[in-house]
N, CA, C and O atoms as CSV, one atom per row, in Angstrom:
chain,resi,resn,atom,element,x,y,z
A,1,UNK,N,N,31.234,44.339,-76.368
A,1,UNK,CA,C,32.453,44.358,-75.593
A,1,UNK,C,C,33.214,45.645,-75.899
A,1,UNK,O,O,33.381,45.973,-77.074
A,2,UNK,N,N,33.669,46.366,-74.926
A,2,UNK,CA,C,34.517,47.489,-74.640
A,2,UNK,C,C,35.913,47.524,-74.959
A,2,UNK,O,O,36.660,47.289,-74.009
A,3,UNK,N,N,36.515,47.794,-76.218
A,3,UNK,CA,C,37.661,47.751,-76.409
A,3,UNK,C,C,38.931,48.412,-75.349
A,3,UNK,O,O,38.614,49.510,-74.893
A,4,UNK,N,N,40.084,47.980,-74.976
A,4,UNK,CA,C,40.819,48.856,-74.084
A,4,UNK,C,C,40.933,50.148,-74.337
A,4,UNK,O,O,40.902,50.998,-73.447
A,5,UNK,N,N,41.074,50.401,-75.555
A,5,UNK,CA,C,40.953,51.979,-76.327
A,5,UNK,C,C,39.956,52.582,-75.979
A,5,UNK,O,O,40.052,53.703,-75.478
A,6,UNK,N,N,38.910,52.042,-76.146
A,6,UNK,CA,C,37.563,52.893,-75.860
A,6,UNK,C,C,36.966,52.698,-74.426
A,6,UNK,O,O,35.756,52.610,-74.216
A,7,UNK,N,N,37.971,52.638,-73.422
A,7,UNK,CA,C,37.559,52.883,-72.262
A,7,UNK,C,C,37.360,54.510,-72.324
A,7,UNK,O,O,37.642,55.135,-73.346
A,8,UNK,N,N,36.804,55.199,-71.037
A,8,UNK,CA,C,36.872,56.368,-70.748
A,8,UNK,C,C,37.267,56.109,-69.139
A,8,UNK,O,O,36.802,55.365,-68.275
A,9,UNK,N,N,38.657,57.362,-69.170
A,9,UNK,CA,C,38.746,57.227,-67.695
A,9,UNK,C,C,38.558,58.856,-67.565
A,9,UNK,O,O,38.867,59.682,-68.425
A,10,UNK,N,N,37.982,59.110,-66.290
A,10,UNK,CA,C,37.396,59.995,-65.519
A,10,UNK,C,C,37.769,60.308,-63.951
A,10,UNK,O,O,37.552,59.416,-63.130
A,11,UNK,N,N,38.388,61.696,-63.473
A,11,UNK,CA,C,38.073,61.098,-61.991
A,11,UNK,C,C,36.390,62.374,-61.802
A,11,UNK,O,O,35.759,63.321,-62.270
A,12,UNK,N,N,36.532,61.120,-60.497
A,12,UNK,CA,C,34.849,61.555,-59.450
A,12,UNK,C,C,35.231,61.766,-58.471
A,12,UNK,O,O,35.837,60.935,-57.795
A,13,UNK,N,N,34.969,63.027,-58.090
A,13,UNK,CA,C,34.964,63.954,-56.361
A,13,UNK,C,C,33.574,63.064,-56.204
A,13,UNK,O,O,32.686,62.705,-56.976
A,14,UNK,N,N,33.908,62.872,-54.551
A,14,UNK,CA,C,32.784,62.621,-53.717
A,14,UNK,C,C,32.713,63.554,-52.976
A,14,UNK,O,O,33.676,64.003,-52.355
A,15,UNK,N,N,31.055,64.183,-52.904
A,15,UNK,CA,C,31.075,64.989,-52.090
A,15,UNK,C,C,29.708,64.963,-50.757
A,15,UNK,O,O,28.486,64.957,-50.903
A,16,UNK,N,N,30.302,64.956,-49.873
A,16,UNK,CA,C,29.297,64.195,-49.137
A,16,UNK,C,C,28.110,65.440,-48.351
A,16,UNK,O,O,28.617,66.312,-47.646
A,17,UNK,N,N,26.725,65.422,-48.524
A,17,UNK,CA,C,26.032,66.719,-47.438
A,17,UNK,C,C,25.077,65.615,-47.058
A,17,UNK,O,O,24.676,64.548,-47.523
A,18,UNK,N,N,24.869,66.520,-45.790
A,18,UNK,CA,C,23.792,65.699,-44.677
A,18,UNK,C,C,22.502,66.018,-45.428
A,18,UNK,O,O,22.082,67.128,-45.753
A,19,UNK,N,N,21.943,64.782,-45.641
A,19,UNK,CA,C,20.073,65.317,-45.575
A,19,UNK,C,C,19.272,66.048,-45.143
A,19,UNK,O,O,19.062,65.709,-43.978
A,20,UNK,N,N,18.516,67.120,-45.489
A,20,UNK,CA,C,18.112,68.011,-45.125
A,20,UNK,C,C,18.866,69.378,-45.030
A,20,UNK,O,O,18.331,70.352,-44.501
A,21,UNK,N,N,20.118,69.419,-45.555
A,21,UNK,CA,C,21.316,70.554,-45.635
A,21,UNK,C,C,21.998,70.959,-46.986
A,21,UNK,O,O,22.311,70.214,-47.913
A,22,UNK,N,N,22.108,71.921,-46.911
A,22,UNK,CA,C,22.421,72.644,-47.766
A,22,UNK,C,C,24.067,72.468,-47.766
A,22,UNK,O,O,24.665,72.182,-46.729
A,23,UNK,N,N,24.718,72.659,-48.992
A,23,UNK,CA,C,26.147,72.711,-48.972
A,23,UNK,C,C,26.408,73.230,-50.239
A,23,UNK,O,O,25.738,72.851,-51.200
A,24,UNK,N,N,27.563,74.291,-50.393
A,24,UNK,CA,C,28.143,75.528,-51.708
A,24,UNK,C,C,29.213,74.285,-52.162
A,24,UNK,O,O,29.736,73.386,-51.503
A,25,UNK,N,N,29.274,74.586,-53.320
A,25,UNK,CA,C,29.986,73.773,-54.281
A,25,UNK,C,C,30.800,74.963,-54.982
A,25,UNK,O,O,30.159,75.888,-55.481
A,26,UNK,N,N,32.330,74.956,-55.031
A,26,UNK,CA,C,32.873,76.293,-55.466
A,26,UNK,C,C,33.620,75.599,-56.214
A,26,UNK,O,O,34.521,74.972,-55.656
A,27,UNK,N,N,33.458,75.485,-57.898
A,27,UNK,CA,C,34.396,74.588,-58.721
A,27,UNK,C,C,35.463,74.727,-58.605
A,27,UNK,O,O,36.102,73.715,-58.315
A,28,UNK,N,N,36.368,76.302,-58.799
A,28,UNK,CA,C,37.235,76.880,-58.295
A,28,UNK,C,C,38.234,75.349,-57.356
A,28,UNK,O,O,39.055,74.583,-57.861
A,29,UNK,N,N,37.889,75.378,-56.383
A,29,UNK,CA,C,38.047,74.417,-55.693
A,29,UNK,C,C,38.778,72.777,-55.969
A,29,UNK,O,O,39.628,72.156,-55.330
A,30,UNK,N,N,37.942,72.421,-57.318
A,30,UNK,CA,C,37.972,71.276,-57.976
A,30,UNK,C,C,39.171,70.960,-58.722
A,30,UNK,O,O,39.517,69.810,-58.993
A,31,UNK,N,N,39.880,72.153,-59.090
A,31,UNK,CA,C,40.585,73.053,-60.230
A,31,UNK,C,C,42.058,73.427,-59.516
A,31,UNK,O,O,42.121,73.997,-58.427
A,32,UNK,N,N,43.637,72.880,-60.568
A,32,UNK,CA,C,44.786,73.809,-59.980
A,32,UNK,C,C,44.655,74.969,-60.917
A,32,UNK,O,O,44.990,76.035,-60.402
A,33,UNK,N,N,44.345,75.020,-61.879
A,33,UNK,CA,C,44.323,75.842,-62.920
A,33,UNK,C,C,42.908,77.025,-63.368
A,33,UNK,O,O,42.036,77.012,-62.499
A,34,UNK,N,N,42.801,77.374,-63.800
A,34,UNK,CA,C,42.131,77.935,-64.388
A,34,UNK,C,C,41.290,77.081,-65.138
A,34,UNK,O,O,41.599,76.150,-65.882
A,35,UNK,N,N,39.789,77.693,-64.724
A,35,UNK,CA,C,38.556,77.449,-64.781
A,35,UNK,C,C,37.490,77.725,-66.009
A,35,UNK,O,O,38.191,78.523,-66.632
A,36,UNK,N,N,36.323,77.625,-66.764
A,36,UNK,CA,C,35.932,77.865,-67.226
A,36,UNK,C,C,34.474,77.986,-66.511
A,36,UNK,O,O,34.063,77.046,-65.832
A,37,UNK,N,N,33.878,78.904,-66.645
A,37,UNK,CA,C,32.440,78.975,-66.296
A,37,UNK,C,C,31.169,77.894,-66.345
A,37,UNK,O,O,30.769,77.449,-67.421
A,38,UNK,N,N,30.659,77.571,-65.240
A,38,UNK,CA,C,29.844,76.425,-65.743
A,38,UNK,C,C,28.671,76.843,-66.910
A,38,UNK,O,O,27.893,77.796,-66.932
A,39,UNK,N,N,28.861,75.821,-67.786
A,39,UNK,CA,C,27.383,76.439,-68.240
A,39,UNK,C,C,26.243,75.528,-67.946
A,39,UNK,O,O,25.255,76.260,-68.003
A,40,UNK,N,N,25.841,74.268,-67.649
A,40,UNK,CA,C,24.557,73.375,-67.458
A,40,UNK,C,C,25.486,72.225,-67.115
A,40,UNK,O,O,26.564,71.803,-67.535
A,41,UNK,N,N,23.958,71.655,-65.471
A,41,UNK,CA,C,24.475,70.583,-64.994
A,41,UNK,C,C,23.138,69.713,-65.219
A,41,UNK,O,O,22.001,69.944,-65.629
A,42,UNK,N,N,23.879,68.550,-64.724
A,42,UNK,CA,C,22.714,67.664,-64.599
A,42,UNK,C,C,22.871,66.697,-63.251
A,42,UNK,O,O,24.015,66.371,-62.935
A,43,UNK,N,N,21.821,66.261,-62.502
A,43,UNK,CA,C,21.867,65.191,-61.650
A,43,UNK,C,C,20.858,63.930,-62.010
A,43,UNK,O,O,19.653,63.760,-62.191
A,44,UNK,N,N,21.691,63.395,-62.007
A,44,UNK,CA,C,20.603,61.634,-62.461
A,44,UNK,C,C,19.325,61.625,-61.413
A,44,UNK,O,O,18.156,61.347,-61.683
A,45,UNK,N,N,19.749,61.917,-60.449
A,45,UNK,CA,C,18.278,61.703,-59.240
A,45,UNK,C,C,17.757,62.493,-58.521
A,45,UNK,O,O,17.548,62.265,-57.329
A,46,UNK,N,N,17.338,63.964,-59.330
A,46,UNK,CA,C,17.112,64.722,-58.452
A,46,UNK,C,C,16.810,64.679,-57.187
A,46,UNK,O,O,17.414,65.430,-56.421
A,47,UNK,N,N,15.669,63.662,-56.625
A,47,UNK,CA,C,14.783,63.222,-55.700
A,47,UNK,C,C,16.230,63.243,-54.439
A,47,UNK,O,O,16.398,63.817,-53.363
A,48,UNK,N,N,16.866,62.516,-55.082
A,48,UNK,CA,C,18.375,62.553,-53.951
A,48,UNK,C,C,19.057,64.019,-53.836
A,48,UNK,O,O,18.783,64.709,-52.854
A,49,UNK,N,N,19.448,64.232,-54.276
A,49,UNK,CA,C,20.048,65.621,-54.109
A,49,UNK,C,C,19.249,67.002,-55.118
A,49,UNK,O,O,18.580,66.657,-56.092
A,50,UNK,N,N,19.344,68.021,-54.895
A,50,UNK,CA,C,19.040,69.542,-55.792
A,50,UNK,C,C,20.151,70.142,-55.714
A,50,UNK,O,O,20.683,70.587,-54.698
A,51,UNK,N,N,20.821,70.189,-57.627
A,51,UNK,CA,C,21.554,71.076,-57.723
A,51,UNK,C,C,21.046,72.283,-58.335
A,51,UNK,O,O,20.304,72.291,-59.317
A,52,UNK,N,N,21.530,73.445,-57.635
A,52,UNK,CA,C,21.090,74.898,-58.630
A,52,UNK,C,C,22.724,75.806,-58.649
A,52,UNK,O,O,23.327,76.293,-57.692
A,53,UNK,N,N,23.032,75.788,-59.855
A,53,UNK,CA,C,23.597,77.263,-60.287
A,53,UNK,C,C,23.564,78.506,-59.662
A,53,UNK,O,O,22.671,79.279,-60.010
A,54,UNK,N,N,24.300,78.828,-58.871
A,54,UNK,CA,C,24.874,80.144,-58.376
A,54,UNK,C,C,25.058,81.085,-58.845
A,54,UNK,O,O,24.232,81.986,-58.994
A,55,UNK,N,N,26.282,81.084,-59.211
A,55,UNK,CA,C,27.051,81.922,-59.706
A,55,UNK,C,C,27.697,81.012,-61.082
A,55,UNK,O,O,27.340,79.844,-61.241
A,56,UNK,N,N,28.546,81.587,-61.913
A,56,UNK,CA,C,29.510,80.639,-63.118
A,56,UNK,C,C,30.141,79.546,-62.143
A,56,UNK,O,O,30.041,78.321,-62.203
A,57,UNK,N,N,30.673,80.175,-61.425
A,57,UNK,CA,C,31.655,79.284,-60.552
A,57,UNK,C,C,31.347,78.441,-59.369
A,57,UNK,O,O,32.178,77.549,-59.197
A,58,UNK,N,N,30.222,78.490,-58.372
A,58,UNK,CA,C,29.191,77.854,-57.488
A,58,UNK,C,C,28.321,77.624,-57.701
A,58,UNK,O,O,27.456,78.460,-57.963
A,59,UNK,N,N,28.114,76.211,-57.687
A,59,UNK,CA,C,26.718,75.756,-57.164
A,59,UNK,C,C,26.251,75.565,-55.883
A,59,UNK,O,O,27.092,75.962,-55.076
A,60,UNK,N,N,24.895,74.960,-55.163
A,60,UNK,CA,C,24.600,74.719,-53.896
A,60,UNK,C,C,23.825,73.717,-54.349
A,60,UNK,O,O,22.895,73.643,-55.151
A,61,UNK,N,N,24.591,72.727,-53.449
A,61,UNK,CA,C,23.591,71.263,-53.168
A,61,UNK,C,C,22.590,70.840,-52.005
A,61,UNK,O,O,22.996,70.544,-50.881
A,62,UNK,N,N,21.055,70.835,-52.421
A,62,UNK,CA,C,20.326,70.630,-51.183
A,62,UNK,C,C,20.707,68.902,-51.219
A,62,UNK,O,O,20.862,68.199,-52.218
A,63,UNK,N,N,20.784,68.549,-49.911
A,63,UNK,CA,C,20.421,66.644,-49.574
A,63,UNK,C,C,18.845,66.547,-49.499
A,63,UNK,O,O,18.001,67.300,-49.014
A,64,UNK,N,N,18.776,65.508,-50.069
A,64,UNK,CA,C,17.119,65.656,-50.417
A,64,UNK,C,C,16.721,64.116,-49.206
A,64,UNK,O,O,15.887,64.109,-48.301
A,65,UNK,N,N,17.605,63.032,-49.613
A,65,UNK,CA,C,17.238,61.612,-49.240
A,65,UNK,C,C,18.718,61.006,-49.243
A,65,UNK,O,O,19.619,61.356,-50.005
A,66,UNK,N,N,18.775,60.312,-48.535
A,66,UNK,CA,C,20.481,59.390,-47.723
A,66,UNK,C,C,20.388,58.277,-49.069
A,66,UNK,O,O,19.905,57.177,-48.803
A,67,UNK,N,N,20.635,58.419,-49.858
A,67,UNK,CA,C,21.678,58.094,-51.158
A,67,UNK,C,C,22.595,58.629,-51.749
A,67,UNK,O,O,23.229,59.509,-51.168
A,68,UNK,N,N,22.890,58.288,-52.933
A,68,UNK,CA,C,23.734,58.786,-54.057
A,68,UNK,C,C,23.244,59.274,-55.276
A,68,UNK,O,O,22.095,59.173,-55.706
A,69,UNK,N,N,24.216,59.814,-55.797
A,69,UNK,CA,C,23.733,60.209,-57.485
A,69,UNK,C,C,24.736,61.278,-57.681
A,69,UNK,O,O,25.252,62.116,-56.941
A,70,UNK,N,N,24.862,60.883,-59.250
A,70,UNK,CA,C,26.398,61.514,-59.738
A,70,UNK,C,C,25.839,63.118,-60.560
A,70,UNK,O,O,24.842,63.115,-61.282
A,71,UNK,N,N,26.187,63.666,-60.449
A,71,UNK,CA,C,26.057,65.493,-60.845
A,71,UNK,C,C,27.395,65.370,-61.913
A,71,UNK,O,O,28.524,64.885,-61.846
A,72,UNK,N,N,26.636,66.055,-62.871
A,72,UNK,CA,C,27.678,66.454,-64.361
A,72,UNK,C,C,27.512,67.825,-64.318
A,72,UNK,O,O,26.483,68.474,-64.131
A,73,UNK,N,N,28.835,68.247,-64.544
A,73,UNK,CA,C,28.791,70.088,-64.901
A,73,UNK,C,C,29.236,69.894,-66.196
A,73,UNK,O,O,29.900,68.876,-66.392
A,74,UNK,N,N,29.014,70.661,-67.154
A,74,UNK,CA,C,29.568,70.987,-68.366
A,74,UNK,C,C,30.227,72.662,-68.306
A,74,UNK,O,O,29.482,73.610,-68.058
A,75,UNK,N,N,31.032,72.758,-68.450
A,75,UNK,CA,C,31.623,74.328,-68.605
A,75,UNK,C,C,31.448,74.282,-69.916
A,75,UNK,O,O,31.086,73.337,-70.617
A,76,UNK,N,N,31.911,76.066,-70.380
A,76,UNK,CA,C,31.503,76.799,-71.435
A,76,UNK,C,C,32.889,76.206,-72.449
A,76,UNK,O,O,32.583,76.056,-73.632
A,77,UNK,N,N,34.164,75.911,-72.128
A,77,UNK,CA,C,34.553,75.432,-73.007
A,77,UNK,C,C,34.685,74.238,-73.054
A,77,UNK,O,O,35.782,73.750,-72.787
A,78,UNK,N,N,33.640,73.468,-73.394
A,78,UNK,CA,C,33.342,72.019,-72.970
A,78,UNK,C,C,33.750,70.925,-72.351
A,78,UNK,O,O,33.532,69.763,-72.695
A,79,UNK,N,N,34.233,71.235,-71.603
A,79,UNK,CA,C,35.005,70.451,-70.612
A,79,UNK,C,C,33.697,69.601,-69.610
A,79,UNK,O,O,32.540,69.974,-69.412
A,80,UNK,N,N,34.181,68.752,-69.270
A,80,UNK,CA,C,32.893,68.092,-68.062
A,80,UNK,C,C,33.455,67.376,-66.825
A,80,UNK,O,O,34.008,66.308,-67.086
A,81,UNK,N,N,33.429,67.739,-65.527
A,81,UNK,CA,C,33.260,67.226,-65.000
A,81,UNK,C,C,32.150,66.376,-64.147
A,81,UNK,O,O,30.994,66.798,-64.153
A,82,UNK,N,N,32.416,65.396,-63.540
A,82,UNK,CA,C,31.801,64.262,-62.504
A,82,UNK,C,C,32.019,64.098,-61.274
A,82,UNK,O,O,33.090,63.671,-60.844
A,83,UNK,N,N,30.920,64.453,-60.472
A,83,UNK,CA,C,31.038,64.356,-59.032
A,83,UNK,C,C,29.892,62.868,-58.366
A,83,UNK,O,O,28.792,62.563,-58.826
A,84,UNK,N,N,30.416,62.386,-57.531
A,84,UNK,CA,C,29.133,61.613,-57.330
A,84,UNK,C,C,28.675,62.467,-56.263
A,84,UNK,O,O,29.462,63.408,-56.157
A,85,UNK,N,N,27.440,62.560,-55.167
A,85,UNK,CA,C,26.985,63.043,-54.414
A,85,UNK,C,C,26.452,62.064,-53.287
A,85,UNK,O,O,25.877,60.989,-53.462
A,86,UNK,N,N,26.650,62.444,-52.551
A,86,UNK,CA,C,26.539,61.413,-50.861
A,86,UNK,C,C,25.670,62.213,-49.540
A,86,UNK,O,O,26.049,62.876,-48.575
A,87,UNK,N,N,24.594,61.865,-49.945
A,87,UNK,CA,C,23.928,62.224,-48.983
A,87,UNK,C,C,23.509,61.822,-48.089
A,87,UNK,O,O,22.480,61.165,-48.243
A,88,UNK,N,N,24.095,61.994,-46.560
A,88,UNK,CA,C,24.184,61.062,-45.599
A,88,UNK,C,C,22.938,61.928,-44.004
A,88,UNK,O,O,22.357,63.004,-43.863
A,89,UNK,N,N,23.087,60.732,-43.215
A,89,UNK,CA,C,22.311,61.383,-42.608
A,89,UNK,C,C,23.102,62.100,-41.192
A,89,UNK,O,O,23.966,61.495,-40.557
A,90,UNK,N,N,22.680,63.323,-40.891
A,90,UNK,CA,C,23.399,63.798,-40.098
A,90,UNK,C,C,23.471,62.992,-38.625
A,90,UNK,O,O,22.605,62.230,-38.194
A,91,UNK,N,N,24.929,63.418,-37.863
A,91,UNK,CA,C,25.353,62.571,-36.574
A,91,UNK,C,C,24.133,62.642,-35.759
A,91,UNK,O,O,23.661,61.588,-35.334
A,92,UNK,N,N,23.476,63.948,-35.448
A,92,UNK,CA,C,22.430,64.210,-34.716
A,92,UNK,C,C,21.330,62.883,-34.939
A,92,UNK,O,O,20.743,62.465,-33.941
A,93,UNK,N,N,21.067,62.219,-36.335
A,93,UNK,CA,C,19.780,61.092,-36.432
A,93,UNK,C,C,19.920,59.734,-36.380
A,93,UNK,O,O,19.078,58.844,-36.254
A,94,UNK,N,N,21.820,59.693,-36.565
A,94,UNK,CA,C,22.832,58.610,-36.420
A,94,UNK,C,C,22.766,57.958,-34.904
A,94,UNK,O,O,22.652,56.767,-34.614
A,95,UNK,N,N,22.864,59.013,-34.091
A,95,UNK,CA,C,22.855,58.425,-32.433
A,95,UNK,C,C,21.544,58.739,-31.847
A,95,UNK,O,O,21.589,59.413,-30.818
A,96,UNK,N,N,20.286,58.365,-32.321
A,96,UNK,CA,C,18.832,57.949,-31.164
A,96,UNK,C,C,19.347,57.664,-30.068
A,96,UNK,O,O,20.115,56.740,-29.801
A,97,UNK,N,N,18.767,58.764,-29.163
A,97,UNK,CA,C,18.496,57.824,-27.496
A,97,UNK,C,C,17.099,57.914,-27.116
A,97,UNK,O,O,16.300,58.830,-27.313
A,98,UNK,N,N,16.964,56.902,-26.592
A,98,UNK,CA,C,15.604,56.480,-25.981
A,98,UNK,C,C,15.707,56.802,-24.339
A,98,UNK,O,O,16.581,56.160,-23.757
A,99,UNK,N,N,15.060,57.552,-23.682
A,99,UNK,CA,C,14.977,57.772,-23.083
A,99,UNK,C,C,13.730,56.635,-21.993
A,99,UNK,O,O,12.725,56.132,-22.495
A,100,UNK,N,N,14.032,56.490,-20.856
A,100,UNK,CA,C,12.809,55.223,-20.317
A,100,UNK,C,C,12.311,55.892,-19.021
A,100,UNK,O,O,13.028,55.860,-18.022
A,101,UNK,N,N,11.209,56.445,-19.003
A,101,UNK,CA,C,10.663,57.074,-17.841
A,101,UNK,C,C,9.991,56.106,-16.892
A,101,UNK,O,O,9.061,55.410,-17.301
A,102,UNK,N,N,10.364,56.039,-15.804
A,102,UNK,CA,C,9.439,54.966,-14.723
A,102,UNK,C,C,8.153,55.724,-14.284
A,102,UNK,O,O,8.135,56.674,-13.501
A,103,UNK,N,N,7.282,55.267,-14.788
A,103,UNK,CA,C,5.959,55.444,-14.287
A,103,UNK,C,C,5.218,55.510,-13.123
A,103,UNK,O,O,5.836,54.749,-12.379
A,104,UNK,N,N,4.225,55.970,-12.465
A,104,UNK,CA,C,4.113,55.801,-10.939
A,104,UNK,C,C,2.895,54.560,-10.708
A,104,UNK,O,O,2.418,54.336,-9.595
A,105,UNK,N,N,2.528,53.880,-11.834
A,105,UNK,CA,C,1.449,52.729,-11.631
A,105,UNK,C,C,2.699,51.744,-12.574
A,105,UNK,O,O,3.530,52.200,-13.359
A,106,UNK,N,N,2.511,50.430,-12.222
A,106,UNK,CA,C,3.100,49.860,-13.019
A,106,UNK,C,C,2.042,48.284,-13.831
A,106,UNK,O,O,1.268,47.547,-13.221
A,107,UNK,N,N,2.295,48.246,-14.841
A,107,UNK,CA,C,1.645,47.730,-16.127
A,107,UNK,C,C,1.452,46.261,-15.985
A,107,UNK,O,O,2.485,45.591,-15.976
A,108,UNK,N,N,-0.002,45.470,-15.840
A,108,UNK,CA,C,-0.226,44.319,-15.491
A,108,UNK,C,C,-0.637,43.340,-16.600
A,108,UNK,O,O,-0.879,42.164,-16.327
């Protein structure tokens, strides 16, 4: 059992990219203040999302598969943040139309 003390509270950006798309992650962003350089991330599921290191300050997230999974940055003065990641599927695969062509024999 989890004492009230030894909770950890945290916040989590959601950040949502379509499957199959690419999207820049600019910590900068995350931040009112001043930043520290990332130094190593991690994602629980790669298979769901690919994070790679940019620059200190950007990453880029490929959508791999329409789930989730939470991405940890660690900066250089050890600080950590938590993002979860939402990879959804774009509007374009959301609305199928079926199209119904009438044939010139019809099917017995």
């Amino acid at each position: 059992m989890i004492a009230e003390n030894d909770s950890v509270n945290f916040l989590s950006n959601i950040i949502y990219v379509p499957v199959f798309h690419s999207r820049p992650l600019f910590i900068k962003d995350f931040h009112s203040g001043p930043v520290a350089p990332v130094k190593k991330i991690s994602v629980n599921e790669p298979k769901i999302a690919d994070v790679k290191i940019i620059t200190p300050y950007e990453l880029v997230i490929d959508g791999r598969y329409p789930l989730s999974t939470m991405l940890i940055v660690w900066y250089e003065d050890n600080s950590v943040d938590f993002f979860e990641i939402r990879v959804t599927l774009p509007r374009a695969y959301r609305d199928f139309q079926v199209e119904v062509i009438r044939g010139t024999e019809s099917c017995k």
